[in-house]
C-alpha positions in Angstrom: 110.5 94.5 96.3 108.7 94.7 99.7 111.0 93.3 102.3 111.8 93.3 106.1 114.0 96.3 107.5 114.1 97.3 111.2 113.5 100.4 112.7 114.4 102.6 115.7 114.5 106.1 116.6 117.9 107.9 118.7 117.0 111.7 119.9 114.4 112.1 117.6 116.4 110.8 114.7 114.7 107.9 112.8 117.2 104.7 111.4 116.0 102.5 109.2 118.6 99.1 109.3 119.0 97.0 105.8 119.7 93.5 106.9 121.0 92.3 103.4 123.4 94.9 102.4 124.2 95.7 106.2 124.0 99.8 105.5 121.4 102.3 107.9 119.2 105.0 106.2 117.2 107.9 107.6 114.0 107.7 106.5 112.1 111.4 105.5 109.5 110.7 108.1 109.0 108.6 111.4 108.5 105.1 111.5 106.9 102.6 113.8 110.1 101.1 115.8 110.9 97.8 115.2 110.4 95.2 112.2 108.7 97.0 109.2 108.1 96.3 105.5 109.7 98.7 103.2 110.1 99.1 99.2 113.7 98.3 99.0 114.2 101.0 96.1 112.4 103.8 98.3 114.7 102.8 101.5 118.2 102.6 99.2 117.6 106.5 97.6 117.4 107.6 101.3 120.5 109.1 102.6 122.9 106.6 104.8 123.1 107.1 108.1 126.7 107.9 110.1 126.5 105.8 113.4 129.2 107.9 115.0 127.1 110.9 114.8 124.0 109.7 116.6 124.0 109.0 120.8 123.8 105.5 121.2 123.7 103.2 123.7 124.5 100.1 121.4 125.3 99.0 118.2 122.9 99.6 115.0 124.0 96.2 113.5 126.8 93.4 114.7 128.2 90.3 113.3 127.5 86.9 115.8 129.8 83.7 114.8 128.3 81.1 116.3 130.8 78.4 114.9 134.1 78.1 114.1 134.3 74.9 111.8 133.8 75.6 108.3 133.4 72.8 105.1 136.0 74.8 103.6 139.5 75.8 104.5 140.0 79.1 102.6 143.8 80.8 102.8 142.2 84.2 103.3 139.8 84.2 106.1 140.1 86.0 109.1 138.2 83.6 111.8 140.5 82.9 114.6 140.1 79.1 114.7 141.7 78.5 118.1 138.3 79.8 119.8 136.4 77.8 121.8 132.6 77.4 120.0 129.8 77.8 122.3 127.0 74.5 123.3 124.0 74.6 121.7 122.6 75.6 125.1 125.0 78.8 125.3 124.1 79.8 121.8 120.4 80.0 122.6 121.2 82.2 125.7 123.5 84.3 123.7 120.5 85.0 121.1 118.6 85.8 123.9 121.1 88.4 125.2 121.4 89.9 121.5 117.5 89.9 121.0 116.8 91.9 124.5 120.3 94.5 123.4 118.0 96.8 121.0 120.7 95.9 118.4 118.5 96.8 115.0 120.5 94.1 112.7 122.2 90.9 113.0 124.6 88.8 110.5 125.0 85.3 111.6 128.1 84.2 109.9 131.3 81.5 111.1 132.4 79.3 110.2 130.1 78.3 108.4 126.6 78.5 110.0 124.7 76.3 107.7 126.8 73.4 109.8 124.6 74.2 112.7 121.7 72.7 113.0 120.0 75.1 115.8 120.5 77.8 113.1 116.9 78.7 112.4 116.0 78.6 116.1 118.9 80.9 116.7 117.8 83.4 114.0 114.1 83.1 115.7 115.2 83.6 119.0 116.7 86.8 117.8 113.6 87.7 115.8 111.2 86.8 117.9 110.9 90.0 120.0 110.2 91.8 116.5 112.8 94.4 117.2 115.5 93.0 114.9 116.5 92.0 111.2 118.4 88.9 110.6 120.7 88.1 107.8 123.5 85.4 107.7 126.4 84.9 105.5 127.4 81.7 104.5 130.0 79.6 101.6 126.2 78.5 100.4 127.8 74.6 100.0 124.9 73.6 102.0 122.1 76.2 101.0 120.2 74.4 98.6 119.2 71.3 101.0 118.6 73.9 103.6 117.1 77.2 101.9 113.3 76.0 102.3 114.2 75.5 106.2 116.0 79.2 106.8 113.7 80.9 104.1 111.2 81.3 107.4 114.2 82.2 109.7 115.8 84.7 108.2 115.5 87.9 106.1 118.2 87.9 103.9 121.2 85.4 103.1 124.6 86.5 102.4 126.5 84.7 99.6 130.3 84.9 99.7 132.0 84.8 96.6 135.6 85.1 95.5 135.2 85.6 92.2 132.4 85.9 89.3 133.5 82.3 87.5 134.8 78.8 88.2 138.1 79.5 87.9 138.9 82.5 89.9 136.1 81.4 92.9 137.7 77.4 93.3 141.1 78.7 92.9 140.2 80.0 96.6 137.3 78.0 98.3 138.3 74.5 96.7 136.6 72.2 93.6 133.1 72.2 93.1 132.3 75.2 95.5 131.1 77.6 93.1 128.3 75.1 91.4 127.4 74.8 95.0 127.1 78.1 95.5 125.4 78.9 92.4 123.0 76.2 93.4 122.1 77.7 96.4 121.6 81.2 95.4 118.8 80.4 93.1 117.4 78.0 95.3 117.1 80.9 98.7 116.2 83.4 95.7 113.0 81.0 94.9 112.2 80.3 97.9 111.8 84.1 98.6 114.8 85.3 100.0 116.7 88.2 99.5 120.1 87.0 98.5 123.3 89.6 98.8 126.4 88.5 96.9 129.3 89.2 99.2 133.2 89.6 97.4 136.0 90.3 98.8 138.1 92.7 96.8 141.6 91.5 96.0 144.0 91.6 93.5 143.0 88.6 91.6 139.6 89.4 91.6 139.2 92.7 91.0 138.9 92.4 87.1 135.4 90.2 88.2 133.6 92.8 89.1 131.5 93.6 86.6 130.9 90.2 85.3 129.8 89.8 89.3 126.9 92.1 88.9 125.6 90.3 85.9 125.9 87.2 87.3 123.6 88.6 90.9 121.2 89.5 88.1 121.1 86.6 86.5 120.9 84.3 89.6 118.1 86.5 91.5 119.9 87.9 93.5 119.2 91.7 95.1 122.7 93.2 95.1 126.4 92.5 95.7 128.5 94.3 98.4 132.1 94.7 97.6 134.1 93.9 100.7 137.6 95.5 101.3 140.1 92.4 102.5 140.8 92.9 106.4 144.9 92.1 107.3 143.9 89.6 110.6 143.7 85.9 110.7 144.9 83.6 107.8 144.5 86.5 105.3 147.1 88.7 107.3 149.6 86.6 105.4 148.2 87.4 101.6 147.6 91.5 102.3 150.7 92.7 100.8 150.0 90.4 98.1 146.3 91.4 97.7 145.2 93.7 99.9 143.6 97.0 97.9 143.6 100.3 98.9 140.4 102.0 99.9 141.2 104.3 96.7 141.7 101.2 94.4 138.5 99.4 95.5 137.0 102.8 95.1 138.5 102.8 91.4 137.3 99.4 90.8 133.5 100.3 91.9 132.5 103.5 90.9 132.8 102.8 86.9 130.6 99.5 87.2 127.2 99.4 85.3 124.8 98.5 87.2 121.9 96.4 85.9 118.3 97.3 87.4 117.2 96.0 90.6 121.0 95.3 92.2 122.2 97.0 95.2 125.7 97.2 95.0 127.8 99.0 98.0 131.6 99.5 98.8 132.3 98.5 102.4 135.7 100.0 102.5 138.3 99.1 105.6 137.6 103.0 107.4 133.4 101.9 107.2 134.3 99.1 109.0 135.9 100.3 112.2 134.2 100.2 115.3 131.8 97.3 114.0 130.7 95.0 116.9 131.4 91.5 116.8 130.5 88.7 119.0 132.4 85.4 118.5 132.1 81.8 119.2 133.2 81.7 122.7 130.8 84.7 123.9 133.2 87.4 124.0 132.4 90.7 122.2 134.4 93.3 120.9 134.5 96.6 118.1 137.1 96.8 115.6 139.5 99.8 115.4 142.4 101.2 113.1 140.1 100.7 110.0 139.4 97.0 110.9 142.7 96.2 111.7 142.4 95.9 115.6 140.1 95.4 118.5 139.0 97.1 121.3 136.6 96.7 124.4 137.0 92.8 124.2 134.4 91.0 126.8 132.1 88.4 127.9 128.8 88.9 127.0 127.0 87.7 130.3 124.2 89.9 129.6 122.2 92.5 126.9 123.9 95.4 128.4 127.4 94.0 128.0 126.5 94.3 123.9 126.6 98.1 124.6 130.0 98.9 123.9 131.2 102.3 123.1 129.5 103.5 119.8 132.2 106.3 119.1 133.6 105.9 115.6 131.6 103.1 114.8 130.8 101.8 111.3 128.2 99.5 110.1 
């Protein structure tokens, strides 16, 4: 599948950002910098790139919450709800800041984004200096009524699932919200998107796994990306219950078989320290002690206050 990457080059070294499964490859040869249009098979056999070993002056890829509020109230999530959410007018200046940073990928996520109706011109705004991917991740309750209207906004959609089947995903995200889900997958994935099924590893869920790769396959979807469970916000309180190890989730992934044409990755706790993150209110800040803590937390008033230390950073 041809599909929209971004590109930029750091001290001669060329990085090719995937906005769906959120990893950064190093391409065999230069590439024009900014938006381009890869094979996604070619850009997944290249090798990933280590963010911590090139000199940057900002992040590859961040995560923007926009919102706070959220359809669904689930026991696990890590959004700190007591944040203030930014006015429509703050948001656009925001994407603006993000857009002018050189940041190569963005992930929209909450909250729940699909609750904001600006959400398209936000994902343009960012876009719109051709620079940088956009992806967002979302409960898909609302995607099917809206996937026609983000399908020309955004270049990949993030699906968050707790579980392969009814049971194990409702037991989590309330009644109905895995038809809903469903729904919306395979209505982005015929409108043209590149869906990415997102679950977070637990104990409850673990035994899904492979039935969650048949089901991407079956739904359209490009891959899955296995998230380890971070210990901050609501969730804080189930980790000893279901938190995995890196080494477990490692276990639970490598064995999987994978059908043809899914992308599946492991984004473990240590690959996710130092990750940007830009929140509601405007502050920004980079995760630390394996995504367990934060560090450099500001205002962003401007595109330079996006370039926080890179050192140890993950994607």
């Amino acid at each position: 599948m041809i599909r929209m990457f971004a590109a930029a080059t750091f001290d001669g070294t060329t990085v090719v950002h995937d906005p769906a499964v959120g990893t950064n490859h190093l391409p065999p040869q230069p590439l024009p910098t900014g938006c381009v249009a890869l094979d996604d098979q070619q850009v997944t056999a290249w090798p990933q790139a280590d963010p911590a070993a090139l000199a940057l002056e900002y992040p590859l890829s961040m995560c923007w919450s926009p919102i706070v509020r959220c359809n669904l109230d689930c026991p696990q999530c890590l959004d700190d709800k007591s944040v203030r959410e930014s006015t429509a007018d703050e948001r656009l200046t925001l994407a603006a800041h993000i857009a002018a940073s050189g940041v190569l990928g963005v992930d929209i996520s909450g909250g729940e984004p699909l609750l904001l109706r600006d959400l398209p011109d936000l994902a343009r705004a960012i876009r719109h200096r051709g620079t940088s991917v956009v992806s967002c991740t979302t409960n898909a309750w609302h995607l099917a009524r809206r996937a026609e209207e983000v399908a020309g906004a955004f270049d990949a959609i993030r699906v968050s699932l707790d579980g392969a089947t009814e049971a194990t995903h409702d037991t989590w995200r309330g009644q109905d919200s895995y038809r809903r889900a469903v729904t919306g997958i395979r209505a982005a994935a015929a409108e043209g998107l590149f869906v990415q099924l997102q679950m977070v590893l637990m104990q409850s869920n673990r035994h899904e796994a492979q039935e969650l790769l048949e089901l991407a396959d079956r739904l359209g979807a490009g891959g899955v990306t296995f998230l380890q469970m971070l210990p901050i916000g609501s969730g804080s309180a189930l980790a000893a219950e279901q938190m995995l190890t890196d080494e477990q989730a490692q276990e639970t992934v490598a064995p999987l078989a994978v059908p043809d044409g899914v992308r599946v990755r492991l984004r473990t706790r240590t690959s996710a320290g130092g990750f940007t993150v830009l929140r509601a209110d405007g502050y920004a800040w980079r995760n630390t002690r394996g995504a367990t803590g934060i560090s450099a937390f500001m205002p962003v008033t401007g595109p330079a206050d996006l370039r926080l230390p890179a050192s140890g950073s993950g994607s």
